[in-house]
C-alpha positions as a Markdown table, in Angstrom:
| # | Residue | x | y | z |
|---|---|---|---|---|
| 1 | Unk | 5.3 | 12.7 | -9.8 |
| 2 | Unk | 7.7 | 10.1 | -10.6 |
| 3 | Unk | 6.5 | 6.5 | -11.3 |
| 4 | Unk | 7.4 | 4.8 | -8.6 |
| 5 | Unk | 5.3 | 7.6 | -6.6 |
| 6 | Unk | 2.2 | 6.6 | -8.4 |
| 7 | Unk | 3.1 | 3.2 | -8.2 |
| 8 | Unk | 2.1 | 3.2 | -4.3 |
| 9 | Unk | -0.8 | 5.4 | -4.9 |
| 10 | Unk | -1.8 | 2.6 | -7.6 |
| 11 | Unk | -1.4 | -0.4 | -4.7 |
| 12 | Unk | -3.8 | 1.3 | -2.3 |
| 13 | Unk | -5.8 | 1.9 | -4.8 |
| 14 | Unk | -5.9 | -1.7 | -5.4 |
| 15 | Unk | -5.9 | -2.6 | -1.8 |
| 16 | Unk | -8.8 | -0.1 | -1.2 |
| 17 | Unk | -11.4 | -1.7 | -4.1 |
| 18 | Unk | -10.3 | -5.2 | -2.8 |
| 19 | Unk | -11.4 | -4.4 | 0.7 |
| 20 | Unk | -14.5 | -3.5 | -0.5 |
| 21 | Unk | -15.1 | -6.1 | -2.9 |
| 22 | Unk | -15.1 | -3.4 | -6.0 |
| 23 | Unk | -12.5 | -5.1 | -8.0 |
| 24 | Unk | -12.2 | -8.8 | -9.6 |
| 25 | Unk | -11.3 | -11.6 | -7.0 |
| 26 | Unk | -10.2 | -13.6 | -10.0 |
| 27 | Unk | -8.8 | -17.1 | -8.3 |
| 28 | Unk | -9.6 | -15.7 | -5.0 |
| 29 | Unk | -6.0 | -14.2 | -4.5 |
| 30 | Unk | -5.3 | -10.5 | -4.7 |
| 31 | Unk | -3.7 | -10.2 | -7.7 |
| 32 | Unk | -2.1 | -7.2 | -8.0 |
| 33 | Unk | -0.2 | -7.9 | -4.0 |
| 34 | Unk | 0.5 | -11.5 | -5.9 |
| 35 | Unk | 2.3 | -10.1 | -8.7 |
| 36 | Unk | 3.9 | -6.8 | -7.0 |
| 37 | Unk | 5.5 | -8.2 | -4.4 |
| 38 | Unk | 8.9 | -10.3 | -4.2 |
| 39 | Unk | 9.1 | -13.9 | -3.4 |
| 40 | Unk | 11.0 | -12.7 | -0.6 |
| 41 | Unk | 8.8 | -9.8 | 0.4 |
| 42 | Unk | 9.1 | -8.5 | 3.9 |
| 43 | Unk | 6.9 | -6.2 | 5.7 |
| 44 | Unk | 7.0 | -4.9 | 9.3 |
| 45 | Unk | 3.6 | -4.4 | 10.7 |
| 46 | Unk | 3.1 | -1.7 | 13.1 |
| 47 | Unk | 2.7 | -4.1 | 16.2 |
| 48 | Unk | 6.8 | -5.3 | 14.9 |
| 49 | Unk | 5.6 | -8.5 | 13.8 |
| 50 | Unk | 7.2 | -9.6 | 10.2 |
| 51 | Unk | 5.4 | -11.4 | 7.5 |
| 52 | Unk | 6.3 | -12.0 | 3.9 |
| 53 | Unk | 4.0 | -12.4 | 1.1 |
| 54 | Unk | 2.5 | -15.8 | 1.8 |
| 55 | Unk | 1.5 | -13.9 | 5.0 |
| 56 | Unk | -0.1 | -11.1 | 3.1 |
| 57 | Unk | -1.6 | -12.7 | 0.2 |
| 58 | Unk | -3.5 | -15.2 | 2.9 |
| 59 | Unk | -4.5 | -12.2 | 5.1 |
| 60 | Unk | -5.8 | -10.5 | 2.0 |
| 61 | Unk | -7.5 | -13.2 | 0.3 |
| 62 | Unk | -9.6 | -13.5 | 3.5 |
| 63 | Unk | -10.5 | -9.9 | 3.7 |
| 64 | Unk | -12.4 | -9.6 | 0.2 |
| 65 | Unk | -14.9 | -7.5 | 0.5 |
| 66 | Unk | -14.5 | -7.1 | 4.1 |
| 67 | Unk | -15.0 | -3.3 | 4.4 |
| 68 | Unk | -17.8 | -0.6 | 3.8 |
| 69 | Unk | -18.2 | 1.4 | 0.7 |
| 70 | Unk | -17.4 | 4.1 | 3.0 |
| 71 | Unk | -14.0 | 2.4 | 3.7 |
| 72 | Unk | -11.1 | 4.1 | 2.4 |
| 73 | Unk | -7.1 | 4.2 | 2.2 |
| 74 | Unk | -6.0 | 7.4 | 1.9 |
| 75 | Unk | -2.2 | 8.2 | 0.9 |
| 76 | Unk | -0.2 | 11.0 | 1.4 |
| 77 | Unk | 2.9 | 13.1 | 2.2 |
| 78 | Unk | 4.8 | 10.4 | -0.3 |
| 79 | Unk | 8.6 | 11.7 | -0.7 |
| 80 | Unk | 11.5 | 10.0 | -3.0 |
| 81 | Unk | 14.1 | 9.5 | -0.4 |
| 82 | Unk | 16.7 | 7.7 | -3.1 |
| 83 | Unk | 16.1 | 6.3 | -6.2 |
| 84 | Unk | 19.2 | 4.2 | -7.6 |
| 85 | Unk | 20.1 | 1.5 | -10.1 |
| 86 | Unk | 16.1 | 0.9 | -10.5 |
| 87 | Unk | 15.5 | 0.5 | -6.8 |
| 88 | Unk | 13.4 | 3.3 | -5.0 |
| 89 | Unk | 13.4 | 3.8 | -1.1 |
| 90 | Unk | 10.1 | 5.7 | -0.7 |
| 91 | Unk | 8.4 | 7.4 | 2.4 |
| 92 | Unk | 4.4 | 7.6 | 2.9 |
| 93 | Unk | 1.3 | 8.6 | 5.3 |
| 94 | Unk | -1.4 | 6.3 | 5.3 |
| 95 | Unk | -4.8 | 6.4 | 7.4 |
| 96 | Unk | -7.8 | 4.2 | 7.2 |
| 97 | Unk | -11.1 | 6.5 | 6.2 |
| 98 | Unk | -14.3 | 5.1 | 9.1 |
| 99 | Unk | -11.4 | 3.8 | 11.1 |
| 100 | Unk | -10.6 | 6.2 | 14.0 |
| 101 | Unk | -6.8 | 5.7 | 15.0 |
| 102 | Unk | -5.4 | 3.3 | 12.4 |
| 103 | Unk | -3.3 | 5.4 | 10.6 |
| 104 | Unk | 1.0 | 5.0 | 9.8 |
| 105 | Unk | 4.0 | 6.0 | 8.0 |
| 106 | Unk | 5.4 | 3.4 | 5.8 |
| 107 | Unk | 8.9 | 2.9 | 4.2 |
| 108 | Unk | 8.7 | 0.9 | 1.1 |
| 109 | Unk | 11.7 | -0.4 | -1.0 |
| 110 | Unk | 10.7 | -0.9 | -4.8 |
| 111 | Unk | 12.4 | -2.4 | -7.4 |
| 112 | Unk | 11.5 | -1.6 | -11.1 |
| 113 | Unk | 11.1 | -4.9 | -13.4 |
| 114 | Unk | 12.3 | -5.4 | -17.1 |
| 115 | Unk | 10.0 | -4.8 | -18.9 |
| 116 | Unk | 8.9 | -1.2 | -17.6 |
| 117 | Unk | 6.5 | -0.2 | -15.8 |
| 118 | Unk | 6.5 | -2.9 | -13.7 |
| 119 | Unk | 7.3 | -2.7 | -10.0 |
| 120 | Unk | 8.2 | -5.5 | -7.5 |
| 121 | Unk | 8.0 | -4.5 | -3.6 |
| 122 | Unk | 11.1 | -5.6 | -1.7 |
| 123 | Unk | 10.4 | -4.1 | 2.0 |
| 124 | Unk | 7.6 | -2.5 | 3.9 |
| 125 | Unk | 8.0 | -1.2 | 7.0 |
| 126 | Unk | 5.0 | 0.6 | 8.7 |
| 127 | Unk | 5.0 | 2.4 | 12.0 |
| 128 | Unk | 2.1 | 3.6 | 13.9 |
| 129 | Unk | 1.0 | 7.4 | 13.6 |
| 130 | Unk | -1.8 | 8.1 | 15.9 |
| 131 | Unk | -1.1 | 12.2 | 14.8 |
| 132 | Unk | -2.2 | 11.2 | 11.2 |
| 133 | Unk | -6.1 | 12.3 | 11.0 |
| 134 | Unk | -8.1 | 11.5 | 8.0 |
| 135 | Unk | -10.8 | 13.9 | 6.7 |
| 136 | Unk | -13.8 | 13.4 | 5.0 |
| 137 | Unk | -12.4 | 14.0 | 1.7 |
| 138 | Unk | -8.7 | 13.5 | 2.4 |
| 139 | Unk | -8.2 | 10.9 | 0.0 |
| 140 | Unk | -7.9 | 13.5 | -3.1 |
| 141 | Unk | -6.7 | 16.1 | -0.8 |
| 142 | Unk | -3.8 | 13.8 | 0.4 |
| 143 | Unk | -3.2 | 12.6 | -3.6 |
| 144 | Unk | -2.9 | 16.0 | -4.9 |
| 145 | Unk | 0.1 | 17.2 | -2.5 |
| 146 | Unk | 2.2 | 14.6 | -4.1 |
């Protein structure tokens, strides 16, 4: 797995423990979205509403600790689809474990920062995938096919 591939798995990991309140909250923002994604961060939600990252770092700093312990993101199917002059264009499956129907397939543009291995998210576009199912244990099933 190249690093950029373990670079999403590491976000959702983030994402996941700061859903459920497992991880610091330091100053109250989510630290890791604050520093991995670009000033000029855009992300297309599955409804085809934009945002940037003021937009997500508000929408996250409100959901601290918001879900279940049962709660979980689970990442999968992640392919390369380029990866040139430090900028990968990557492709992903994501569901949402204890939430029926909220599941996607994302595009995410990431850049890789000087120094290494630091990443900076450019783009995020994320589509709706009612077809993606989680399963109980899905999370480490769906990590170890990358």
């Amino acid at each position: 797995m190249n690093d950029f591939l373990q670079e999403v798995l590491d976000m959702h990991d983030f994402l996941e423990s700061w859903l459920k309140g497992t991880v610091s909250r330091g100053d109250g923002q989510p630290w890791r979205l604050a520093h991995g994604l670009s000033n000029d961060f855009v992300v297309i939600h599955p409804s085809g509403l934009r945002g940037g990252k003021t937009d997500v770092l508000r929408a996250f700093a409100t959901s601290y600790g918001e879900k279940p312990a049962s709660f979980g993101l689970m990442v999968g199917g992640i392919e390369t689809r380029l990866i040139a002059d430090g900028l990968c264009c990557a492709t992903y499956e994501e569901c949402h474990r204890g939430e029926p129907g909220r599941a996607r397939v994302s595009t995410a543009l990431i850049r890789r920062r000087n120094p290494q291995p630091a990443f900076e998210w450019l783009f995020l576009q994320e589509t709706p995938a009612p077809h993606v199912e989680p399963a109980d244990q899905k999370s480490t099933a769906m990590r170890q096919t990358v």
